[in-house]
N, C-alpha and C positions, 0 to 999 in steps of 0.2 A: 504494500500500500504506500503511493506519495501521498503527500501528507500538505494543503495548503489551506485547515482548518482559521489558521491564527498566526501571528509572528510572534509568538511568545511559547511553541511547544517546545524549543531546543531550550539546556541550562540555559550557558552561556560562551562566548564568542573564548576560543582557545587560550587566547594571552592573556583575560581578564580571572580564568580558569586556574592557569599558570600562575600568574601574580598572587592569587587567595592559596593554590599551597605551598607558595613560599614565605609566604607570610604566617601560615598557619599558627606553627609554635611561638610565632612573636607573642609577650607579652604587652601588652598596651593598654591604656584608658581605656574607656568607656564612653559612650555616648557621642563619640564624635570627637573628642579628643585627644586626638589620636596624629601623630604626623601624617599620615598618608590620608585623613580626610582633611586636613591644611592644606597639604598639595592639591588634592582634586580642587576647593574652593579657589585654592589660587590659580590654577588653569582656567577656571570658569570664569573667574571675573577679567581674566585676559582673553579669552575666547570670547566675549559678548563685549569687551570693552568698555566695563564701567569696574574701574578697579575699588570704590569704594560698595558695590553691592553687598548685600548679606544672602549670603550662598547657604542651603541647608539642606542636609541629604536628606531623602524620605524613602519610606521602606514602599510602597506601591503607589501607583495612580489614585485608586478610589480613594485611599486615606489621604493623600493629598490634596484632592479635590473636598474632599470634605473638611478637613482641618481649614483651609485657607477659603475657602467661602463661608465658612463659621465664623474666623476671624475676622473679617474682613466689613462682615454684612452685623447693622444692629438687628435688636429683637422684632423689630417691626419692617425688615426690609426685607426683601428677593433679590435675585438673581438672574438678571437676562442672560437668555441662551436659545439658539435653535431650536425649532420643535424635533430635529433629528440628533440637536445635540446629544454626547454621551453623560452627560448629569440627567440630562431628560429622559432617558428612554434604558441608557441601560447600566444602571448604576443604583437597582433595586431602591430606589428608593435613601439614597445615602443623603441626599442634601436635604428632603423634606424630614428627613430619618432628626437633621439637630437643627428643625424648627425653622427653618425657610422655604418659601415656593420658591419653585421654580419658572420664572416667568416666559413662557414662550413668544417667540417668533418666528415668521415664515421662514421658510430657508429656500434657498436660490442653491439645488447641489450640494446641498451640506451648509452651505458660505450665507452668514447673517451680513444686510447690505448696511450704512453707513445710514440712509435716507429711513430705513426701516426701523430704527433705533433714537433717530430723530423724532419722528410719529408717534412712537411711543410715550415716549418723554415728556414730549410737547402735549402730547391728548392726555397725558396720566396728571400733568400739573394743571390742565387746563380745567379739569373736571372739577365742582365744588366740593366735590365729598372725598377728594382725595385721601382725607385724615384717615379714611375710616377702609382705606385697603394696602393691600401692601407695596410699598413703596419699591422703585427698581433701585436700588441700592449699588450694580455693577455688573459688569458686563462679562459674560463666558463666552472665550471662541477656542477652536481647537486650532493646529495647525498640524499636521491635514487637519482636514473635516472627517467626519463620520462615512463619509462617499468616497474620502480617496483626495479628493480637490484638494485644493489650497488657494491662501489669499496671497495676492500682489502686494508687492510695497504699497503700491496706491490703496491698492483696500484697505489694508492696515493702517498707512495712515490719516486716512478719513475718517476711521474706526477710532481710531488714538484721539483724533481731533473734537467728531463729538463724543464721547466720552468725555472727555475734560471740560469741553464747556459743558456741560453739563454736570461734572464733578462728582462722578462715580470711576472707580476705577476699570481697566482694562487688566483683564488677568485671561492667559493662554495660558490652555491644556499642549502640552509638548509630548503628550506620553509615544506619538509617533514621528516627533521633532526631525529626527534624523534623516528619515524617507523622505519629507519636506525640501530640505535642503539637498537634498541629491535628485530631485525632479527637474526635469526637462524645463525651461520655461522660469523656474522659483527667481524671483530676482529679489528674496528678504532674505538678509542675512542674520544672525544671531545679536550682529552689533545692533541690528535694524530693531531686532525684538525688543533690546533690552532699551531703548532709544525710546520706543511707542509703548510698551504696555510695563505697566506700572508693578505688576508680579507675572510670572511666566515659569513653566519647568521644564527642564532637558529631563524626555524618559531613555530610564536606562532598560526594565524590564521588558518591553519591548524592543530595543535594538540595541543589543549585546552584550545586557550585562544579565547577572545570574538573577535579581533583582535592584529596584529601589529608582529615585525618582533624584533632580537636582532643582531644588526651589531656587531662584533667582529675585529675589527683591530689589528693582532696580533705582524706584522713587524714593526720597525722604516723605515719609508718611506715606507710605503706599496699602500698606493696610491701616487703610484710616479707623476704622470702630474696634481697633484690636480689645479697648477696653469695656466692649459690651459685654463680653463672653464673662469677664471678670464681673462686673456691672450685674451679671443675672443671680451673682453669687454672693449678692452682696456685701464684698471683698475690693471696690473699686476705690485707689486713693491717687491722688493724682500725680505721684509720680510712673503710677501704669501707664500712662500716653505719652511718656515721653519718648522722643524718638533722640537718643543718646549719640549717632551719628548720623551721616548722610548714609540711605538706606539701609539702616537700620534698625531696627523695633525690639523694645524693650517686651522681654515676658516671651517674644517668642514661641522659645526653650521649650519653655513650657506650655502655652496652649498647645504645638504639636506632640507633648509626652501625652497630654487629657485625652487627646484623638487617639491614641495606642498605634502613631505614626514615627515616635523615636524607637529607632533602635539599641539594644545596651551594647551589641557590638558593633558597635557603629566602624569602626575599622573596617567590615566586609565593605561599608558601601562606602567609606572612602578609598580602598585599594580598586574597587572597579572603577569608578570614576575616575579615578587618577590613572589608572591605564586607558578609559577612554578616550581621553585627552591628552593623552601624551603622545604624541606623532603621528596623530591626525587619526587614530583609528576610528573615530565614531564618524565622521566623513565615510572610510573608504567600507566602512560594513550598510551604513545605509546606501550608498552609491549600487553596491551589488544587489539588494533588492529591488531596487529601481529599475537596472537592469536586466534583471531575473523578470520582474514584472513586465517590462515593455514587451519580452520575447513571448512571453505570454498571450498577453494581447492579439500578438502577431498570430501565434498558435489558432485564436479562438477565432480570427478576422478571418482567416487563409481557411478557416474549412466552411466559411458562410455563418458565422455566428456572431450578434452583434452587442456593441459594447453599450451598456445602458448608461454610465455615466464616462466622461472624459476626465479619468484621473489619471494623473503622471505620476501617481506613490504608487507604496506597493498594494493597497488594497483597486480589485480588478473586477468588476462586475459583470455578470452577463446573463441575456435572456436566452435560456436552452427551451424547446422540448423535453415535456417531463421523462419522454422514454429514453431522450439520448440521458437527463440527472441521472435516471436509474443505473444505464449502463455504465457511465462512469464512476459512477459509485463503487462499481464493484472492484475497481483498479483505484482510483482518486480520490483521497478524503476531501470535503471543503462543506461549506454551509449555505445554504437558502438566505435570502435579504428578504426575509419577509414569509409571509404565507405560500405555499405551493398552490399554486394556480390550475385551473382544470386542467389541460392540456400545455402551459405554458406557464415556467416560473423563474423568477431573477434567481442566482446563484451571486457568490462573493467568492471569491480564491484569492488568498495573502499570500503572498512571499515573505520574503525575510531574509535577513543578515546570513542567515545557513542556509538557503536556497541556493541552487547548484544547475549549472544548465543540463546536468542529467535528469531532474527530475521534470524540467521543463519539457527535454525530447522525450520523457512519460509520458506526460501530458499530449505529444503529438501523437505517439503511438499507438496510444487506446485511442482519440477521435481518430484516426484515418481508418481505425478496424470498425468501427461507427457504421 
């Protein structure tokens, strides 16, 4: 069986594998105090170009996302996001889970428009009974999107722009960051990200590490209501909001230990991270799924089968005949986007950082016996 269920059924990428058992019997701190999680944050704040950020490893996406929309949002605000966003749809419930909605919007391919975000804003302040629902507090976008796409510098920074007038922050999901920036077309760079949105995170669980996530806090004040969380606890004194440097938030530390997002050995996810960034490797592993995915494409176009959305990452969509799903199934793992249809149903096939052009001429093998 090929296998292109997900980019996250391999560990992890050989050298980051390598680097955790030679580090193994090091003794070291805890929690992040550790040399090798200094180095990754110091690779990171040089890779995005804001050397004074507050860098913080996280042990997965979903707790990420949840921690830092917790912090971020007070008790009476939500969260703008696509209705196909992944806080929206597939994240069971994590962000309504500690007491915020989730505020949807149309999505354009995955991609929330700049004008769509406007409208909202404008019709939610315009209304007189505003007090009495929940407020958009800030903005969720992925980079991909849930489809594969991705935004332009331009989209990004019209996104960046009203946001701020409007003075909610801009915070990206990066959990597929990598495939992003190895896309055909991507003209945003990492320096771009840390430039336009005000929090953002490199995933590593997804592309090549064993685990874990790298928060980027690029703004002074970037999570603005850090002190609600505290505030709900009635525990709030005012030196909780202070922000002690330039992108830096006091308490942090700790609202991500309350989310069960620190790690005690935090060492693992500074040694991966510091080998992701040390000699470009998190570049050249996403580049290969990119890769890997275009031939793909190629694959599914060349036997008459069409591409339902135009993504340049590694997630690959297609509308099959349910009898060719079947038969591939029986050689190809991958998943349905959605309900299976009478006769006709979308499929999704991921590549990934260990995706191999063998398993792509699989994939040609069983369609041409089709």
């Amino acid at each position: 069986m090929t296998y292109f269920d997900s980019d996250y059924m391999a560990g992890a990428a050989p050298e980051v594998m390598d680097a955790l058992v030679r580090s193994n019997m090091e003794l070291t701190a805890g929690y992040g105090a550790d040399r090798y999680t200094a180095e990754a944050q110091e690779l990171i704040r040089r890779a995005v170009g804001c050397p004074t950020a507050d860098v913080r490893l996280l042990v997965g996406g979903t707790q990420t996302n949840a921690t830092l929309i917790d912090s971020i949002l007070a008790r009476h605000e939500g969260v703008l996001a696509a209705e196909s966003g992944h806080i929206a749809v597939h994240e069971a419930g994590a962000i309504e889970a500690s007491g915020h909605k989730v505020l949807t919007l149309p999505h354009h391919e995955g991609k929330v428009s700049a004008e769509d975000v406007e409208r909202f804003m404008t019709d939610f302040y315009n209304d007189a009974t505003h007090e009495h629902m929940v407020a958009p507090g800030m903005l969720y976008i992925s980079q991909p999107t849930e489809y594969g796409t991705i935004y332009s510098l331009g989209e990004l920074e019209s996104l960046s722009a009203t946001c701020h007038r409007h003075d909610i922050p801009l915070y990206i999901d990066g959990a597929r960051l990598g495939y992003a920036l190895a896309a055909d077309g991507n003209d945003a760079t990492l320096k771009d990200l840390a430039r336009l949105a005000d929090i953002f995170y490199i995933g590593g669980t997804k592309c090549g590490a064993l685990f874990g996530e790298a928060v980027v806090v690029t703004k002074p004040g970037g999570i603005k209501h850090l002190f609600s969380i505290i505030k709900q606890h009635g525990a709030l004194f005012g030196e909780a909001v202070v922000v002690t440097k330039p992108g830096g938030i006091k308490h942090l530390f700790s609202i991500i230990k309350q989310h069960g997002a620190l790690l005690a050995k935090g060492r693992l996810l500074g040694v991966q991270f510091a080998t992701l960034f040390r000699d470009g490797l998190y570049e050249r592993l996403g580049r290969n799924a990119v890769e890997q995915a275009m031939r793909l494409r190629e694959v599914f176009e060349g036997a008459g089968y069409r591409s339902v959305v135009a993504s340049p990452t590694n997630q690959q969509f297609f509308s099959l005949p349910n009898d060719v799903i079947d038969r591939l199934h029986e050689h190809i793992s991958f998943d349905y986007w959605g309900p299976r249809g009478d006769k006709q149903s979308v499929v999704r096939l991921v590549t990934s950082w260990y995706t191999t052009k063998e398993d792509i001429d699989r994939v040609r093998e069983v369609l041409s016996s089709i």
